[in-house]
C-alpha positions as CSV (number, residue, x, y, z in Angstrom):
1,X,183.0,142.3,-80.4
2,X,183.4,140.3,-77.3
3,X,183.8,142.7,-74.2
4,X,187.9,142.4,-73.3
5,X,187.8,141.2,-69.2
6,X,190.5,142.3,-67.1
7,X,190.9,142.6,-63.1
8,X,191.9,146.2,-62.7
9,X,189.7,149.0,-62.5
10,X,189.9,152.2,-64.8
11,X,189.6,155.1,-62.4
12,X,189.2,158.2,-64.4
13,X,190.2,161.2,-62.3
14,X,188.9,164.7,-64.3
15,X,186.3,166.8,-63.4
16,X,184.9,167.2,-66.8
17,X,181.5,165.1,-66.8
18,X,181.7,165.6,-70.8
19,X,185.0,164.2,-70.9
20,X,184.5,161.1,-69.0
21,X,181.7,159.8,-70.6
22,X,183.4,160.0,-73.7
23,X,186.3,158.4,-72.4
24,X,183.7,155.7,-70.6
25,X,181.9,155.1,-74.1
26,X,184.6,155.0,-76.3
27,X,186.1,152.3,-73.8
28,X,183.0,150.4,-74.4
29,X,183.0,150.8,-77.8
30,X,185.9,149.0,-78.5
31,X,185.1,146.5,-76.1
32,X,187.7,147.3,-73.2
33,X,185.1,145.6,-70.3
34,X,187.3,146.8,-67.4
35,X,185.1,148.4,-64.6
36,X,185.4,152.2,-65.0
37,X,185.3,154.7,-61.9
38,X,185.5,158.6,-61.7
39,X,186.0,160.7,-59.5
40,X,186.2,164.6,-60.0
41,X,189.1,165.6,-57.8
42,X,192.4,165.2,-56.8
43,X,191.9,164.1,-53.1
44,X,189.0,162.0,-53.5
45,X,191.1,160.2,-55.9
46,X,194.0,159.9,-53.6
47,X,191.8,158.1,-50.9
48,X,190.6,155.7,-53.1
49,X,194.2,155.3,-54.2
50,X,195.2,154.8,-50.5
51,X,192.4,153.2,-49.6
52,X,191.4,156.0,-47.3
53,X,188.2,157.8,-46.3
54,X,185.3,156.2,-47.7
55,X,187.2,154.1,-49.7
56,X,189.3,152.9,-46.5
57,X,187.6,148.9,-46.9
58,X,188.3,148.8,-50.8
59,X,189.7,145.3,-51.7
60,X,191.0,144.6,-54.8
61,X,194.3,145.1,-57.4
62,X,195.0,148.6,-58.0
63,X,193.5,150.6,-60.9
64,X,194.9,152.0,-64.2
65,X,194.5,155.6,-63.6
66,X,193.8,157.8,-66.3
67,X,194.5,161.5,-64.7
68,X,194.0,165.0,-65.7
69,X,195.9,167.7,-64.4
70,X,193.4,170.9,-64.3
71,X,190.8,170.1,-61.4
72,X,189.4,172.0,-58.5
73,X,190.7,172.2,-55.2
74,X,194.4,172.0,-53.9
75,X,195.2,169.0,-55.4
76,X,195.6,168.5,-58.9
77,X,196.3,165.9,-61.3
78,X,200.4,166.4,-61.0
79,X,200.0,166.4,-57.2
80,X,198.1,163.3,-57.5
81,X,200.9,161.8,-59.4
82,X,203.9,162.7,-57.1
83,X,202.4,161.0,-54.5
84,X,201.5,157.8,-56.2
85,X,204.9,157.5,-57.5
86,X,206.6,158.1,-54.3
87,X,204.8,155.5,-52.0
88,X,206.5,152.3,-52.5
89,X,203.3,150.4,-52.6
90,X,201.8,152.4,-55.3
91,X,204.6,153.3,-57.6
92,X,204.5,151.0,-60.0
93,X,200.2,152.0,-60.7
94,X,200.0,152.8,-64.0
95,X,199.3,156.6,-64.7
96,X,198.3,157.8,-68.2
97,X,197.7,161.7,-68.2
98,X,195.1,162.8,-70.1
99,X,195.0,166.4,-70.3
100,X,194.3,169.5,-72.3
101,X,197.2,171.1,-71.1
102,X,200.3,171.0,-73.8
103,X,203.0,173.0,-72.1
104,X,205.9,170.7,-73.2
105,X,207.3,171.7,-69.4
106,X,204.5,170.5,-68.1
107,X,204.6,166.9,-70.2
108,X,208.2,166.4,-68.8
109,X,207.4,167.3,-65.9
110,X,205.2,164.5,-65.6
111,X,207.1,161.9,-67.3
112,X,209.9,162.8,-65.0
113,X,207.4,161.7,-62.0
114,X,206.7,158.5,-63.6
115,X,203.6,158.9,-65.8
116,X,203.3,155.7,-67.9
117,X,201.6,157.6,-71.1
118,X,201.2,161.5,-71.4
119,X,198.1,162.2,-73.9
120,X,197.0,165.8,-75.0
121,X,193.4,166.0,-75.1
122,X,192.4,167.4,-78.6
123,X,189.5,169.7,-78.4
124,X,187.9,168.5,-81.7
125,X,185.5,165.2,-80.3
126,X,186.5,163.3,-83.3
127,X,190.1,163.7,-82.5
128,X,189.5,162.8,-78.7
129,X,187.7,159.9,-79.8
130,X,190.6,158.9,-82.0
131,X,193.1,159.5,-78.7
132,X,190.6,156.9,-76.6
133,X,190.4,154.5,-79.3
134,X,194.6,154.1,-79.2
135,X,194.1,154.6,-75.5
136,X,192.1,151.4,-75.5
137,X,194.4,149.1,-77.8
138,X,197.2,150.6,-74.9
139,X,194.9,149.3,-72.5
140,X,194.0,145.9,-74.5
141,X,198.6,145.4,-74.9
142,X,198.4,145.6,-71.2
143,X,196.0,143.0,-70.4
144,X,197.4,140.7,-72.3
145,X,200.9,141.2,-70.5
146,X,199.2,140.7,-67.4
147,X,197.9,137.7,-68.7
148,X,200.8,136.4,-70.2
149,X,202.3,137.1,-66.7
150,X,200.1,134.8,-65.2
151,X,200.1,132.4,-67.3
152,X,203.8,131.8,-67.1
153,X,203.8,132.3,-63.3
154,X,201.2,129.2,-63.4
155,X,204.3,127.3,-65.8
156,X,206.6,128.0,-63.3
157,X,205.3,127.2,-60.1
């Protein structure tokens, strides 16, 4: 299968090393080509977000972030997520949680902020790898928007 192109970036933000390489590989897998970043925390995800820190001279659109809520430090995943969805320039970044936690208050909660997708992370591998492979096809409907998008811009102009 021919690797899908698009020109976002996947930024994975969980600190779980197992997790994201599952997520990474299963991407591959069914041929999502995207470049994939992660980063383990909250804040360091909110600079590159921002483009701050060491991620101040980033270029480039802005990524489809796939976010867990339980990390280290003071800011966690539904931190991360009120702030990108209250700066004007970011709030339209897709945000898919992908989480262990189930707490149906905390899955409104985060719709209510604007997540795009809320996914429970199944503890059995073969049922996480299931959840990446529809997270892909997600992922695969969205690129072709965007290209559909520009390819009717293109009509237009």
């Amino acid at each position: 299968m021919e690797p899908i192109q698009s020109a976002f970036t996947i930024l994975i933000v969980d600190d779980d090393e197992g997790h994201v390489e599952l997520v990474r590989r299963n991407l591959r897998r069914i041929a999502v080509g995207n470049p994939i970043l992660a980063l383990q925390d909250g804040t360091r995800a909110l600079e590159y977000i921002f483009r701050r820190g060491e991620f101040a001279q980033r270029t480039g659109a802005d990524p489809l972030i796939l976010l867990d809520i339980n990390m280290p430090g003071s800011v966690n995943g539904v931190e991360v997520l009120r702030q990108i969805k209250a700066d004007a320039v970011t709030r339209k970044t897709p945000v898919i949680m992908l989480s262990t936690t189930d707490d149906p208050r905390e899955v409104a909660l985060c719709y209510e902020l604007g997540c795009s997708v809320y996914i429970t992370k199944p503890v059995d591998s073969i049922l996480f790898i299931e959840a990446i492979k529809r997270l892909g096809l997600f992922l695969q409907v969205i690129r072709l928007a965007s290209n559909e998008r520009g390819a009717m811009a293109a009509l237009v102009q």
